[in-house]
C-alpha positions as CSV (number, residue, x, y, z in Angstrom):
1,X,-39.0,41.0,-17.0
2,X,-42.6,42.0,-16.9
3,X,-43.5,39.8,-14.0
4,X,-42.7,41.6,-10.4
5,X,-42.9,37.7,-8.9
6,X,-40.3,36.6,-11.3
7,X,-38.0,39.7,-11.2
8,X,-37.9,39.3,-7.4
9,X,-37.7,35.6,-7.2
10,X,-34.7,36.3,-10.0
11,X,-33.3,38.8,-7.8
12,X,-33.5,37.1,-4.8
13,X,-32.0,33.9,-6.2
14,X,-29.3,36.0,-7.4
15,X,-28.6,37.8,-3.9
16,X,-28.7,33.8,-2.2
17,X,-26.0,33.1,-4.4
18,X,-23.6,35.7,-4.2
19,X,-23.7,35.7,-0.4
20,X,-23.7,31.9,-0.5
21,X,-20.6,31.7,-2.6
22,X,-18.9,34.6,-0.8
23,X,-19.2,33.1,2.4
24,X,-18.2,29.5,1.4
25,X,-15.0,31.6,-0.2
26,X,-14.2,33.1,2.9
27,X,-14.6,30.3,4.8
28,X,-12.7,27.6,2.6
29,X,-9.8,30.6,1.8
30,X,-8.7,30.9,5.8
31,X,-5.9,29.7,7.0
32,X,-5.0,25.9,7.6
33,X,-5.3,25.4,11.4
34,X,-4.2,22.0,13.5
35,X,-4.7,20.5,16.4
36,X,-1.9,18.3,18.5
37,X,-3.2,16.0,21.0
38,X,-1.8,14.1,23.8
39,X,-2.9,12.1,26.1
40,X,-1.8,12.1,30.2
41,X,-2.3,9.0,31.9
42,X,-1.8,9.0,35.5
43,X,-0.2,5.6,37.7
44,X,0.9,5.2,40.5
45,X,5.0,5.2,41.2
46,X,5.6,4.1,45.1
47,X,6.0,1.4,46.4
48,X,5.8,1.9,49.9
49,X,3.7,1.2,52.9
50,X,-0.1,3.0,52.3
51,X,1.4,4.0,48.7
52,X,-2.1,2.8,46.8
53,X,-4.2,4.8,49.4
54,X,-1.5,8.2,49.3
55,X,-1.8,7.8,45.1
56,X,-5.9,7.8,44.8
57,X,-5.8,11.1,47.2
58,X,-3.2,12.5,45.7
59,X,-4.7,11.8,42.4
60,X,-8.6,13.0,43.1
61,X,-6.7,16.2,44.6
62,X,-4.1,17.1,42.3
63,X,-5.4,16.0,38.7
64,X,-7.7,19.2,38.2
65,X,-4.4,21.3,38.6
66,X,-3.5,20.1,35.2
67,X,-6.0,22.6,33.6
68,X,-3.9,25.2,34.9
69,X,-0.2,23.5,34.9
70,X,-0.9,23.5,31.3
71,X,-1.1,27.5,31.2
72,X,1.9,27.7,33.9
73,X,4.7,30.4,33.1
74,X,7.1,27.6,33.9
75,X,5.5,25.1,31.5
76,X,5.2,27.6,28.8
77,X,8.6,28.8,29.0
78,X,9.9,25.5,28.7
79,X,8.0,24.5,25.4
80,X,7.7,27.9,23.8
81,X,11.5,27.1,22.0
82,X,9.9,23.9,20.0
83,X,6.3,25.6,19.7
84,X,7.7,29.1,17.4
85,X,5.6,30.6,19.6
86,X,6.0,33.2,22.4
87,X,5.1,31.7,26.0
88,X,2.0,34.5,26.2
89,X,0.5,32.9,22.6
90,X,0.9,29.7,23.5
91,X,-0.9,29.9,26.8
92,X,-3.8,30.8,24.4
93,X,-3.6,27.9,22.1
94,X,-3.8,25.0,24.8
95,X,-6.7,23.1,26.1
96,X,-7.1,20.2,28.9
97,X,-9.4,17.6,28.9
98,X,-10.3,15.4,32.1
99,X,-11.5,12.1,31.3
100,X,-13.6,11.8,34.5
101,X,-12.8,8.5,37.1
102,X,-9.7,7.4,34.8
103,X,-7.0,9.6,35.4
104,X,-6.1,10.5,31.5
105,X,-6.2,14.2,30.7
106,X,-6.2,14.8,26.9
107,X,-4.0,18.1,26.1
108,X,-4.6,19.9,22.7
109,X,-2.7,22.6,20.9
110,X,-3.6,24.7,17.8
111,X,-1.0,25.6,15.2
112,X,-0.7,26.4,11.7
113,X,0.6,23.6,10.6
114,X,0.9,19.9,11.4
115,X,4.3,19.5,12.2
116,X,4.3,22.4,14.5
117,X,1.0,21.2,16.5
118,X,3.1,18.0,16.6
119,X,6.4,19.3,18.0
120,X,4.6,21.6,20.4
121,X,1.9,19.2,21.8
122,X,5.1,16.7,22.2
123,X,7.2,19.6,24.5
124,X,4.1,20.6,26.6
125,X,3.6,16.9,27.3
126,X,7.2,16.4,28.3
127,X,6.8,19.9,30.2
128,X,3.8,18.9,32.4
129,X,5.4,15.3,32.9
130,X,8.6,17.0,34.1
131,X,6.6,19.5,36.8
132,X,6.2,15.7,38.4
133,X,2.8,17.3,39.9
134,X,1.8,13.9,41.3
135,X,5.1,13.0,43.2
136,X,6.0,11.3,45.0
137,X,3.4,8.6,45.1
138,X,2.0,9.7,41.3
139,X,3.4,10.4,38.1
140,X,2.3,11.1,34.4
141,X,3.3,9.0,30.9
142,X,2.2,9.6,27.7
143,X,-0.4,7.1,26.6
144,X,0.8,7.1,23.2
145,X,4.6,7.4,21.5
146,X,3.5,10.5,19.4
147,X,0.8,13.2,19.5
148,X,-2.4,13.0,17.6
149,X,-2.5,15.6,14.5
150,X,-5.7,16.3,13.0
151,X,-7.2,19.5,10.4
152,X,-9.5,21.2,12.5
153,X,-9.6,24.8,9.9
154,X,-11.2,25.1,7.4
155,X,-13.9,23.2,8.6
156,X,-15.8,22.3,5.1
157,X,-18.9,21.0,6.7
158,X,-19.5,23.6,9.2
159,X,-18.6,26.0,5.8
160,X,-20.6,24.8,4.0
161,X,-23.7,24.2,6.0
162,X,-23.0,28.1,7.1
163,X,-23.0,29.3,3.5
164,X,-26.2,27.6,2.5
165,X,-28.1,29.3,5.9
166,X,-26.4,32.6,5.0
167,X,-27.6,31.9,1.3
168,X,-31.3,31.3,2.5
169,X,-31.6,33.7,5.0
170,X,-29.9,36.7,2.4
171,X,-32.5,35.3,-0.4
172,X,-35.4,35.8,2.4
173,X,-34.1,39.1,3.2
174,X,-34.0,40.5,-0.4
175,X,-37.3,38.9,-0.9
176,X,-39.5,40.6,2.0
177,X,-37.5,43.5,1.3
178,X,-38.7,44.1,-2.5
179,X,-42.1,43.0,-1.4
180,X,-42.3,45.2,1.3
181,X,-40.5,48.3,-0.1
182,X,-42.4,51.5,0.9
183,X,-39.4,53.6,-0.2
184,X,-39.5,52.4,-3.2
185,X,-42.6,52.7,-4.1
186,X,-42.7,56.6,-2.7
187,X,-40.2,56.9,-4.9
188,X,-42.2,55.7,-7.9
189,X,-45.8,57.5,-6.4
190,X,-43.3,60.9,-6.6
191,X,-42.5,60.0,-10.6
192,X,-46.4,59.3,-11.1
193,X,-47.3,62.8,-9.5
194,X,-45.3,64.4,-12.0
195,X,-45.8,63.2,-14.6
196,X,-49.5,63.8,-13.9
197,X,-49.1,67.3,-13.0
198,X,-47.4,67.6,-16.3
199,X,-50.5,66.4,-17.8
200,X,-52.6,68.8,-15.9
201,X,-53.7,66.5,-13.4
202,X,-53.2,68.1,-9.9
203,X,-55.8,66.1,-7.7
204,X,-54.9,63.1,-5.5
205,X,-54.8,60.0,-7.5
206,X,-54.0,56.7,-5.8
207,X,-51.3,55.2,-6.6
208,X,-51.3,51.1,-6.4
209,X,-49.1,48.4,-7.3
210,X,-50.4,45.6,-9.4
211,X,-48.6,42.8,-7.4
212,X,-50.6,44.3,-3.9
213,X,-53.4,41.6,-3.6
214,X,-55.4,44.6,-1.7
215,X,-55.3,46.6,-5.0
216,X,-58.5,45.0,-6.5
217,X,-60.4,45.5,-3.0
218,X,-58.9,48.9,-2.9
219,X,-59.9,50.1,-6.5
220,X,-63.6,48.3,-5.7
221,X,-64.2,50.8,-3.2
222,X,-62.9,53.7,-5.3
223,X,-65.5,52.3,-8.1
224,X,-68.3,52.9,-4.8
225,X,-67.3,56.2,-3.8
226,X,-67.4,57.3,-7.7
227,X,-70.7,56.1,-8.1
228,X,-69.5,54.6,-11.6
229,X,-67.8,51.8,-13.5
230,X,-64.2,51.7,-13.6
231,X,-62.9,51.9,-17.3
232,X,-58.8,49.9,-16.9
233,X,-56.5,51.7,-19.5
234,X,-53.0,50.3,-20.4
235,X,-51.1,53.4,-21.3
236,X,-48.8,51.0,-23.4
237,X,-49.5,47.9,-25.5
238,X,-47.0,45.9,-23.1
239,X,-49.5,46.4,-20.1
240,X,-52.4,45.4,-22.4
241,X,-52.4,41.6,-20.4
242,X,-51.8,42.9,-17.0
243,X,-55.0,45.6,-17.5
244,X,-57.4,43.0,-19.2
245,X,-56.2,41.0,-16.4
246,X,-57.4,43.5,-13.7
247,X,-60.4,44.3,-15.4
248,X,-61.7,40.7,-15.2
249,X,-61.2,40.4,-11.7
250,X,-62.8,43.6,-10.8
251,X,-65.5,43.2,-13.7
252,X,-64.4,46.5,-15.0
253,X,-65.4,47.9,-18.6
254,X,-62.5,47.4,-20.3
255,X,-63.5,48.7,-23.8
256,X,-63.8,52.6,-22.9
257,X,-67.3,53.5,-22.1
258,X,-66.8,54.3,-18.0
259,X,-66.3,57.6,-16.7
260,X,-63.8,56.3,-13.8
261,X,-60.8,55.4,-15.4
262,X,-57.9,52.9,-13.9
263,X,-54.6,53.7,-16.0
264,X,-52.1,50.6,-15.9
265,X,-48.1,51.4,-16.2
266,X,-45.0,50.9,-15.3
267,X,-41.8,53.1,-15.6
268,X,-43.5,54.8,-19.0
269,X,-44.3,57.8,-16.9
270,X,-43.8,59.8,-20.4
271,X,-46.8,58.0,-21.8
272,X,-49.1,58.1,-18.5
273,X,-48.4,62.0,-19.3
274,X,-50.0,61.4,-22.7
275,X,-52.8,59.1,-22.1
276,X,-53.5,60.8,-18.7
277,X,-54.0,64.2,-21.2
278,X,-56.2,62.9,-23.6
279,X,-58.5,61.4,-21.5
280,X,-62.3,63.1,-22.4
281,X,-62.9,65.6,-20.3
282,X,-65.5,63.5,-18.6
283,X,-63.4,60.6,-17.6
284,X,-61.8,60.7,-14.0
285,X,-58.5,59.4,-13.5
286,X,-59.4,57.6,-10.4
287,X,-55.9,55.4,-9.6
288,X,-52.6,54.4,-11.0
289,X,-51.8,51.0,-10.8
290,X,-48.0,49.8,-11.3
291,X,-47.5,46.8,-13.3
């Protein structure tokens, strides 16, 4: 591909893809993960002289404790047989949720699969209710006869909106990166040296890209300080468009009668050797520019 706009755009789309597509696999390839929810609800359970005042203290007081009930050695221990999980990893797959001014705490477990997210939400909720934390003028039910079981891994959505912005941002990357490439092109200014040394050439010669919109200012000034017309030279027939091209736009003699000369190449360093060592000994190789 001739065009350095295309290749890179080419490249680039290719690079936004494969990241895109690697990340969506990881991301849809993890492991299934579910959550069990169920939901505390507080009431009162006295019936005794001052019992409605006793409950709303004892409720505003005690209800935050649930947070850590939840994570209790004592609660774990006692749902750790129905969870297939040790007490120490199941303390790290619970959360509590306080519905504020209502008295329902919402408790959620993660497991691997939705029967076991079931089971173990159910024994944690029988757990906490058993620890009878509001007594004597309190006590927790579950609001509803069996846990809630949702997916909650993979997450497509989230996966997929991640895979686009790591798809973008990779394309971005590998864009500024070939348009801003310094190593790169010292590495191809190190190949033009030579092959001009091998053509006897051993004075500085500058070395441009073609895709550089400073180039044409650049070789304008070059043109000054020679005091003479640039003559634009493909050293290959394929380069014949891109050095007509660049003769146009810096109203260069294109048909051989300056005495600054403008070679255009790309990776033919083998015939910038031979055109650079026919040149008349007149003509000045004045700059290299990399099509």
């Amino acid at each position: 591909m001739k065009n350095p706009a295309a290749r890179t755009a080419v490249i680039s789309c290719a690079a936004a893809l494969a990241i895109g597509v690697l990340v969506l696999t990881v991301g849809l390839t993890r492991g299934e993960q579910y959550q069990g929810r169920v939901s505390l609800l507080a009431e009162p359970s006295g019936q005794g002289d001052g019992a409605t005042a006793q409950y709303g203290e004892v409720v505003s007081l005690a209800l935050p404790a649930l947070v850590e009930l939840a994570r209790s050695p004592s609660v774990l221990r006692a749902a750790a047989p129905v969870s297939g999980f040790s007490p120490e990893e199941l303390g790290r797959q619970v959360s509590v949720e306080l519905v504020p001014a209502s008295g329902l705490a919402r408790l959620s477990v993660r497991a691997p699969s939705a029967g076991q997210a079931e089971a173990t939400a159910s024994a944690l909720g029988k757990a906490m209710i058993d620890a009878n934390l509001l007594a004597p003028v309190g006590r927790l039910r579950p609001l509803d006869s069996r846990p809630d079981v949702v997916v909650i891994a993979p997450d497509v959505p989230l996966v997929a909106g991640l895979s686009l912005v790591a798809a973008v941002a990779a394309g971005l990357a590998v864009a500024a990166i070939r348009r801003l490439s310094p190593g790169r092109l010292r590495g191809e200014v190190g190949s033009v040296r030579r092959s001009l040394a091998a053509a006897g050439i051993h004075r500085p010669v500058a070395v441009l890209r073609g895709d550089d919109p400073e180039t044409t200012d650049r070789l304008a000034v070059l043109g000054l300080a020679a005091a003479s017309s640039l003559r634009v030279v493909p050293v290959a027939p394929e380069f014949s468009e891109a050095a007509s091209k660049l003769a146009a736009s810096l109203s260069a003699d294109g048909n051989g009668t300056g005495d600054a000369v403008v070679a255009v190449t790309g990776r033919r360093y083998d015939e910038l050797t031979t055109v650079a060592g026919l040149l008349p000994s007149g003509a000045v190789l004045m700059a290299v520019v990399l099509a």
